[in-house]
Structure formats: structure tokens, C-alpha cells
N, C-alpha and C positions, 0 to 999 in steps of 0.2 A: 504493500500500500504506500510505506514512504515513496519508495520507488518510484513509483508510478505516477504519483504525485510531482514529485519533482520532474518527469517529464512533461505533466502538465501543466507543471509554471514558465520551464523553459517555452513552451508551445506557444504561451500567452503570452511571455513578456517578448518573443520573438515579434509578435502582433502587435503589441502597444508602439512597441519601435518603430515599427517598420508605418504602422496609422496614423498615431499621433494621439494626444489625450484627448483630443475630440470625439474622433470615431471610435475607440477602445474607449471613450464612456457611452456611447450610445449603444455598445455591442455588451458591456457589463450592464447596462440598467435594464436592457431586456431580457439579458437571460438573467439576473435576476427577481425581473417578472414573472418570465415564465418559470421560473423554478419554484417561488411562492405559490402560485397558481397550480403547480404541478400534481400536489397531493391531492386534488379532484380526481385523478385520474391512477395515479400509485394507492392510495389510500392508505399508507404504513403496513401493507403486503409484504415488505421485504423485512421489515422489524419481527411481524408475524413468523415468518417463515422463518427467520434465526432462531426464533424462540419455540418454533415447531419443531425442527433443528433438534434443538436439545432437548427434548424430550424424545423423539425415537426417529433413528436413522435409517427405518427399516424402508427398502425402495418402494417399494408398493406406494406406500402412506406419501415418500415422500414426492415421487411423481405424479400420485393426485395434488398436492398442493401446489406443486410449481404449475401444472398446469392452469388448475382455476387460477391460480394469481398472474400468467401468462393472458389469459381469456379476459379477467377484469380489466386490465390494464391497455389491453387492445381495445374493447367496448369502449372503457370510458375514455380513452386517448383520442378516440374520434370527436366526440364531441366536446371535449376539450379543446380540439386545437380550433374548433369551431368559434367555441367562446373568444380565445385568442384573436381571431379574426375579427370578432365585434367590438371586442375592447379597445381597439387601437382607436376608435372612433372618439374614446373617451379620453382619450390621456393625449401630453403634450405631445405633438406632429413630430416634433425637431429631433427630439428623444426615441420618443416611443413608434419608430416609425413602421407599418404594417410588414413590410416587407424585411423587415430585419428582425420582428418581433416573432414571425413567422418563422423565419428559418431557422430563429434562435430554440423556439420551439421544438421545433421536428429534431434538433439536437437534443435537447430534455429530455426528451420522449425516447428516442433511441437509445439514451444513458441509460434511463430507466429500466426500459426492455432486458438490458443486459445485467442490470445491478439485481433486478430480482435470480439471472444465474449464480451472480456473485453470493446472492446471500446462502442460497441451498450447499454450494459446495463451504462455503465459509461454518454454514451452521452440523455440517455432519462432519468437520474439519477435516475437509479434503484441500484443504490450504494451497498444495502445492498446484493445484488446478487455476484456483483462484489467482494464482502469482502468474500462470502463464496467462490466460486472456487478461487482465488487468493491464500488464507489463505492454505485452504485445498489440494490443490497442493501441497505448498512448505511447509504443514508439512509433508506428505507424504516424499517429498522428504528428509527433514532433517531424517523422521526416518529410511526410508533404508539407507544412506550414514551412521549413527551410528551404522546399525547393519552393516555395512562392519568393520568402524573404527573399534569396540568392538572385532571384530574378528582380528582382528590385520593384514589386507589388506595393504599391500604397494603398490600396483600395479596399475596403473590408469584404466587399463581396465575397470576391475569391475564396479568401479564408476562410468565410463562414460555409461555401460549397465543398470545400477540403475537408473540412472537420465533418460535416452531414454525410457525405459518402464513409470516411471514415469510423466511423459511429453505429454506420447504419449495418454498415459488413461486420464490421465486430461483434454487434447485436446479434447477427444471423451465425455465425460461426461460435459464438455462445450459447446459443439455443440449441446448435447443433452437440455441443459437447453433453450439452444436459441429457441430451436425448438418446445420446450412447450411453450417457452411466446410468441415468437412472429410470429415464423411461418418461415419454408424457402421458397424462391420462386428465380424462374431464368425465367429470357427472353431474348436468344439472341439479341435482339437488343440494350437491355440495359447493354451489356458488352461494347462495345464501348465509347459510352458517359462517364461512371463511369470511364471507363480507363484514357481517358481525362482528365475529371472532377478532378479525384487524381492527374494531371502529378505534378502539381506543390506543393502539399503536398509530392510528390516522389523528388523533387528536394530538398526539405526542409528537407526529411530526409537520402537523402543520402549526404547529408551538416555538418549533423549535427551528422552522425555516423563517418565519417570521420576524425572532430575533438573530436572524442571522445572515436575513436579507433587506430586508425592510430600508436599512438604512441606508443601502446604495437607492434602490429604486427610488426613495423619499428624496434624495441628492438629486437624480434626474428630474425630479417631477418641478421640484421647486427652487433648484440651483442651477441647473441643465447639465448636458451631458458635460464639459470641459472639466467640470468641480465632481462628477462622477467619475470621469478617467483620470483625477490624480489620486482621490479616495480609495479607487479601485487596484491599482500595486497593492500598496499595502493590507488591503483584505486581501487582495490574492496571494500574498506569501504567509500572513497567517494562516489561511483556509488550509496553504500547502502544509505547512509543519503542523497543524491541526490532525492530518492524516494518521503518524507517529500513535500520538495515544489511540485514534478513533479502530484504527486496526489491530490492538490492544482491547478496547469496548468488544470488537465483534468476534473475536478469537474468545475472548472470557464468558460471554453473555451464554453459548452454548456448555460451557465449562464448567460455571457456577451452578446452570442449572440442573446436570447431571450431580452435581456436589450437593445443593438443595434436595435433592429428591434421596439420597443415601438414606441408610440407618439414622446414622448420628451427623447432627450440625458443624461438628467439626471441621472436617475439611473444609467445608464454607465459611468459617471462622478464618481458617488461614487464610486462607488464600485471597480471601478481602483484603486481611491486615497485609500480606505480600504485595499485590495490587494497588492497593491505596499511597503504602511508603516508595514504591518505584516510579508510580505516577507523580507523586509529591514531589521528589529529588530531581527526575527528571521534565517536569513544571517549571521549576526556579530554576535548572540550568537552561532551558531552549528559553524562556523569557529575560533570563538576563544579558543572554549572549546577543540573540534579538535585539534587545533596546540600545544595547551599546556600540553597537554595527550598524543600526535603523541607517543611518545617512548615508553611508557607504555602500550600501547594498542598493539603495534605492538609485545612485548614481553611476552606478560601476553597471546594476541589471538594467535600466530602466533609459539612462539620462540626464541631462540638465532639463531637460523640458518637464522631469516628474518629479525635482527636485522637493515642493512642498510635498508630497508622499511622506518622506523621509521624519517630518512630526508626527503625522497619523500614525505612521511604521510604530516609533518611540512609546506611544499608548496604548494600542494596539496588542504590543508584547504582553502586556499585563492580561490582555483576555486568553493567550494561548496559555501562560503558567497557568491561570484558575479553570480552565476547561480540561486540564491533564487530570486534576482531581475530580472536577464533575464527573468524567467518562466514568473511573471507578466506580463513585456510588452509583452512578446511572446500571452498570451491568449489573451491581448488587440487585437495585431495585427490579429491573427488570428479570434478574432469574428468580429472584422471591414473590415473584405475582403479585408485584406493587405498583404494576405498570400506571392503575387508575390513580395511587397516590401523587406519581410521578407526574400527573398533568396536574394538578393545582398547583405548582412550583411553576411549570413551565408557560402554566396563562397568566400568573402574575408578572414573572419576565416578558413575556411578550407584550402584553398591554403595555405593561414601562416601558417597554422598548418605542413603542409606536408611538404611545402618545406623548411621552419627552422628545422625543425626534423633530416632533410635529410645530412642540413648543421654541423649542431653541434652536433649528436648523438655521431661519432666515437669519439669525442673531449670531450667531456663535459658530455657525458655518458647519465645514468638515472636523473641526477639530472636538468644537463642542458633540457632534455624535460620535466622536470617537471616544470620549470621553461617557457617554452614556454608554455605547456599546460593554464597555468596562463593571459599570454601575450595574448595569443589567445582568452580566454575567455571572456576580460575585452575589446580587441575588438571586440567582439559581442554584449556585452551589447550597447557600444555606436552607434554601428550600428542597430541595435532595436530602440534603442530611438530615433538616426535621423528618422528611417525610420517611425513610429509613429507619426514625428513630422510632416514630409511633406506632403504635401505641407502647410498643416496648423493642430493644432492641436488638434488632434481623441478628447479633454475633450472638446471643443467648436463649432468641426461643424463634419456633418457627410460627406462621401465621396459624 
């Protein structure tokens, strides 16, 4: 996952270079529209399905889920990208413009398609699968975005036709691998239930994109795109090192829940407290190294043109140390069937998120939301750990 990540910063920041912070903000506020917008159509399926995952790896079981989750995500992606097409009527032209909103899209979409692969082999920890489509995706991708850059492409089109065909094959050659290990399968009647089954992993991740996008989109809408493309470095190299723990979250979550369902509580005792102190250590070293490099990085990857980046970079840091510790309790809660506690933490960050954004943006710019982005974070964590903690606590008794 790091891996993989970091070829997709290379990808991006090859892009921003080569655009300018104009067009690389009008290409990050859409696809950060359409990724908010996107859990219409995912509905926290692939949350689901890790934590189906861990509970039994057995094929049968688990080829009927990827399949419904496969079917849902086709159904509802249609009329999604539908809405996508109407909205644009609604938001700024300059920004949010139909035709890039659109493409940006059908790129979601196609991510998605293949992340619900990623989660099946991830949750019955076939890892080593995971590492090859992951990898091999996003070098693909890095290398046609180099052969545009080499060409000397200014135009965001291009790029965003590179990355759709790329994406889209990935997607299929992912699907394919699922279908030699483990088999697809569908039963009408087992669309229903799974639809359920996920609602509240769909609450948890339209929570959690929220505060996690919101604030680019909200920069487009009422700053424009240029104050979007210098905002946007610095969330994208966070997002990248983000990767680090988040691939830690989804290795554990089927781990823990195997450790939750044993005999005795124990093992799940460890192995929180292992989790939690590794995450913790390595929080404070990727945020300190971060904020003390932020200017350097920003000008050595990016530019003189993304130069202000380089203070959002600096704040910034602070959300990737405290989200190393979130991830932890996050997989606790979620192997302990806490998933529904787990969203009254994450609606109260999000509301903060949007509606301070909303407040201080014209005033206090990109800096000031980066500075909420931070506030917001540090309130999720302690909302995870209340909610971990109650009514007693997940290291000493089970629900």
C-alpha cells in the first residue's frame, strides 16, 4: 500500500507540474466531489466485506459477497454518474466543470470497482495478491502520465484519459483474478440483507470522506480552483503517507476479528496494546519528519509556483501523526462490533468539519482549514476512544 501510494503521488505531482495550480485545482476539486458523492454508489461494501473477511474465508461464502457487492456497485454507479451529470448545473462552471467532473468520475468509479477486489483478498489475507494488482496498477499509471509529461502535455485532458483507460483495465484484470480464486456468484435475495448489513459501514464512510474531503471541494467552490491547487500538494502527500498506517487498519481489522471471536480476550488485548504503541511511535516520527521538510518537499516535488503549499504541508503533519492512532482504535472498534458506536464520533467530526470550513474559509483562507482539518481530526480520535471505552472497556470484557 505504501508502495503504491507513493507511485501515486509521483503520478500526481508529475501532473501538477506539468498543469499548473490552476488546472491540478480544478482536477483535485472534482475528484474530490466525486469521491464524497461516491459512497451512493460503494455504500461501505468494501468495509463490509473486510469484516466478512474475518469472520470466514471459506470460498463459497466469500464469492457470494464479492459478487453482490460487485452487482450493487454496478446498479448504483449508473445512476450515480447520472446525478454527477446534473450537479454540475449546480456548482461553480470555472471549477466544477461537466466535463472534467465526469471523467473524474468514471475514474472513482473504476477505483472503486477494483478496491472492493482489494478488500476480499486483503480480508482473507491473501496480501501478496493485493500487493500485485495495487503495485501494478499505479505503475502503469505512473508510466503513461511520464510518457505524456516527456512529451511536454500541458493540458489536463490527456491525463485524465491516461489515468481512465488505466483504471479501467486494472479494474477488469482485478475482477479477473477474483474470479480464478475465488469464484463469483449472485443470489437475488442476498442483495438485500448485504445492502443492510453494509448500511452502517456506509455511514462510517460517508463520515469519514467528508472530513476528509470537504475541504478541498469547499476551497473550489468559494476560493476557486488556483487556492484548490496549492491546498491540494499538501493533502496529496498527506493522503500519500496516510497509506502507511491505513494498510496496517486493513491487515488488522480481519486479525483482530479472528482474535475477538477466540476463547479468551487475550490475544485481542495484545495485540491492540502492540498496534496502538507502533502506531503511536510511528505517528510522531512520519509527523515530525513531515513538518520539518514541509518547505522543501513542497519545492524540490512541486515548485516555486506551489510554494504557499509548503505552510498547509507544516499543519497538515499534525493530522497524519493523530490519524496513525485513530487507524488503531478504528480496527479495534470495528473487529469488536462497534462499528454503530464508531459513527457518532465520526458525525460529530464531520459536521465540525463542514460547518467550520464554511465559517472561516473566506476569512482565514487555506490555512485557516488546515488548521480545522487538524481540530477535527484530534476530535475523532477522542471520540474512538470514548467510544471503545463504553460502556466498559473492549481490553477487559467483550460486548
Amino acid at each position: 500500500m505504501g508502495l503504491a501510494r507513493v507511485l501515486t503521488a509521483v503520478s500526481l505531482i508529475l501532473v501538477a507540474r506539468q498543469v499548473g495550480p490552476d488546472s491540478y485545482g480544478q482536477f483535485v476539486a472534482c475528484f474530490s466531489l466525486a469521491k464524497i458523492t461516491s459512497v451512493l454508489f460503494s455504500w461501505g461494501l468494501d468495509g463490509w466485506l473486510l469484516w466478512q473477511g474475518g469472520q470466514s474465508d471459506e470460498k463459497s461464502r466469500v464469492a457470494l459477497n464479492s459478487g453482490v457487492s460487485l452487482a450493487w456497485k454496478t446498479g448504483l454507479g449508473v445512476l450515480w454518474f447520472v446525478l454527477l451529470y446534473v450537479m454540475a448545473d449546480w456548482l461553480n462552471p470555472e471549477v466544477f466543470a461537466r466535463s472534467i467532473l465526469l471523467m473524474t468520475g468514471l475514474i472513482v468509479w473504476a477505483d472503486d470497482m477494483t478496491n472492493t477486489v482489494w478488500s476480499v483478498f486483503k480480508s482473507t489475507l491473501k496480501n501478496d495478491v493485493t500487493f500485485k494488482i495495487i503495485t501494478l496498477v499505479q505503475l502503469l499509471l505512473l508510466i503513461a502520465t511520464s510518457a505524456l509529461a516527456f512529451g511536454d502535455i500541458d493540458q489536463l485532458t490527456p491525463y485524465l484519459w491516461a489515468r481512465i483507460l488505466v483504471v479501467v483495465l486494472g479494474g477488469i484484470w482485478a475482477i479477473v483474478l477474483l474470479r480464478r480464486s475465488f469464484g463469483l456468484q449472485f443470489e437475488r435475495r442476498a442483495m438485500l440483507p448485504a445492502m443492510i448489513a453494509a448500511t452502517p459501514f456506509a455511514g462510517s464512510l460517508i463520515l469519514a470522506i467528508i472530513y476528509e474531503r470537504a475541504d478541498i471541494t469547499i476551497i473550489g467552490q468559494l476560493l476557486g480552483r488556483e487556492q484548490a491547487g496549492l491546498y491540494a500538494p499538501a493533502s496529496t502527500i498527506v493522503s500519500s503517507l496516510l497509506l502507511i498506517p491505513a494498510s496496517a487498519y486493513a491487515v488488522m481489522v480481519p486479525v483482530f476479528t479472528r482474535a475477538y471471536q477466540s476463547q479468551t480476550i487475550e490475544p485481542m488485548k495484545n495485540l491492540f496494546r502492540i498496534l496502538l504503541l507502533v502506531n503511536s511511535v510511528l505517528g510522531l516520527l512520519l509527523a515530525s519528519v513531515l513538518a520539518s521538510f514541509a518547505h522543501w518537499i513542497i519545492q524540490t516535488l512541486y515548485g516555486e509556483s506551489f510554494a504557499e503549499a509548503g505552510d498547509v504541508l507544516v499543519i497538515l503533519a499534525f493530522v497524519l501523526g493523530l490519524r496513525c492512532i485513530t487507524f488503531a482504535v478504528a480496527a479495534a472498534l470495528v473487529a469488536s462490533g462497534r462499528q454503530k458506536r464508531r459513527l457518532g464520533a465520526q458525525f460529530i467530526a464531520a459536521t465540525a468539519n463542514v460547518a467550520i470550513n464554511l465559517i472561516i474559509v473566506s476569512r482565514w483562507g487555506i490555512i485557516g482549514v488546515a488548521w480545522v482539518y487538524v481540530a477535527t481530526e484530534l476530535m475523532l480520535l477522542i471520540g474512538y476512544w470514548i467510544a471503545l471505552d463504553f460502556p466498559r472497556r473492549l481490553a477487559y470484557s467483550r460486548q
